[in-house]
Phi, psi and omega in degrees: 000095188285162201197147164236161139264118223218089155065047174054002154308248170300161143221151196223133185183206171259178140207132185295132159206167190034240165300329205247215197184127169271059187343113169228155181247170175186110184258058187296077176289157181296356193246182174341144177264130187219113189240118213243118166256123191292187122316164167285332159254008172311155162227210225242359171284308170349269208320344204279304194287304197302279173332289200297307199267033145288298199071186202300336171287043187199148174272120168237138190230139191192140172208150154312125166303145172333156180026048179205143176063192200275354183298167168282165164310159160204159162289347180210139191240064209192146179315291174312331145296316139019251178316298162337299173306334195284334207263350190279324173312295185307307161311293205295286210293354190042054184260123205228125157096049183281193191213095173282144184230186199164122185238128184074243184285314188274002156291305203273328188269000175264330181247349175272322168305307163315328175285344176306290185229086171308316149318308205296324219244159157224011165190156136222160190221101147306115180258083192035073153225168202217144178277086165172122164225167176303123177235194160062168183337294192286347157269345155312293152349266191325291176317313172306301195311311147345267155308351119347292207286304188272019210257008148274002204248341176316305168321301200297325182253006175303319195288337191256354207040040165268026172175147190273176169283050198232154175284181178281338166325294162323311184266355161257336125349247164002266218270006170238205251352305184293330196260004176248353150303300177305289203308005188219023205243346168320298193290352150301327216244313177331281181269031157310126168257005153273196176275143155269112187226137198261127172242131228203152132261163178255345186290179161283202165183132176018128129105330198232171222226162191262358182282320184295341179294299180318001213234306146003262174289312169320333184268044157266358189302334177301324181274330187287332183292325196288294165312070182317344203260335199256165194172133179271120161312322141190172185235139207234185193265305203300176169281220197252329181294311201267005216266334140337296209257337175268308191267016195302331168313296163342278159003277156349287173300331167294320172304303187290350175274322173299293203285317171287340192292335177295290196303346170285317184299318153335310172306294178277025170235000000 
């Protein structure tokens, strides 16, 4: 496992797990352990305005997803490795008790772990994603159709991490999987017993219209009527692309807010 250390700080390397190797950072500050879930094809340079308008008081942790970012290739790409990957991270870092944050792909893998694991977790925070997907033949359809379309373009957006080391075949896998997981993912979102805080763009996004997004996100209202612990934190001008890099602030805020909601629970326990 090659690893660097920077002035006894951060570390950065692989850690194996099932077939592959993940690339993870770990600037392992002294505060909340904050484990950062990507997009679906996404990598772990997103996250950096947000981690910088943190700043040092918080352990931030981020890695590459399989094919994605500096990680290895796998034989397997499904939502459960995924979730595998979460638990190969936190073990090898020796992390107990995180604070997930998950943008996109990395909402539904952030909050079905915390249903997972209850004991394990003390917040999540969702970065625009919403429980409701294309599902059935014809949302199947559509997503092929799709990545057809883009499967020139894929090679081209890896250097930017907007797309994994997968075929267009794969990266249309990944993504009719992720949307028949979001359509059955309210009553996860439902029964989280931690704090939950929801971060909404308001824009479109690939594939989708900006009314469709909206229509989207409206089905997190069941769950905030459902739920006591979840609630949306703010709703921001960007899209769903763009919601990283323009809004981190939000973001941010939203992560400090999830952390006093702990320590008030702490409190009153």
């Amino acid at each position: 496992m090659a690893n660097t250390d920077t002035n006894n700080s951060s570390w950065t390397g692989m850690i194996p797990v099932d077939d592959t190797a993940l690339a993870v950072t770990d600037t392992r500050g002294a505060g909340r352990p904050v484990v950062y879930l990507n997009g679906a094809y996404a990598s772990q340079r997103h996250w950096r305005h947000v981690i910088g308008e943190l700043g040092t008081g918080w352990r931030h942790i981020t890695y590459d997803e399989r094919a994605r970012g500096r990680s290895k290739q796998s034989a397997d790409y499904s939502f459960e490795a995924c979730l595998r990957d979460v638990d190969a991270v936190l073990a090898a870092r020796g992390v107990d008790r995180p604070l997930l944050v998950g943008w996109s792909y990395g909402a539904f893998v952030a909050a079905h772990w915390a249903d997972r694991n209850p004991d394990r977790v003390s917040g999540v925070v969702v970065v625009d994603a919403a429980p409701v997907g294309l599902t059935g033949e014809d949302g199947r359809e559509r997503i092929r159709h799709l990545f057809h379309r883009m499967r020139f373009f894929l090679p081209l957006a890896r250097p930017l991490g907007l797309a994994a080391r997968m075929t267009a075949d794969q990266h249309a896998d990944v993504n009719i999987e992720l949307n028949e997981i979001s359509a059955a993912s309210a009553p996860v979102f439902g029964r989280l017993t931690c704090p939950v805080q929801f971060v909404l763009a308001t824009g479109g996004n690939l594939g989708a219209s900006g009314e469709e997004m909206e229509g989207a996100r409206a089905a997190i209202d069941p769950v905030l009527a459902q739920n006591p612990n979840a609630r949306i934190s703010a709703k921001v001008a960007s899209n769903h692309s763009h919601i990283l890099r323009k809004d981190f602030r939000a973001v941010a805020e939203a992560i400090r807010e999830t952390e006093a909601l702990r320590g008030q629970e702490v409190l009153a326990s």
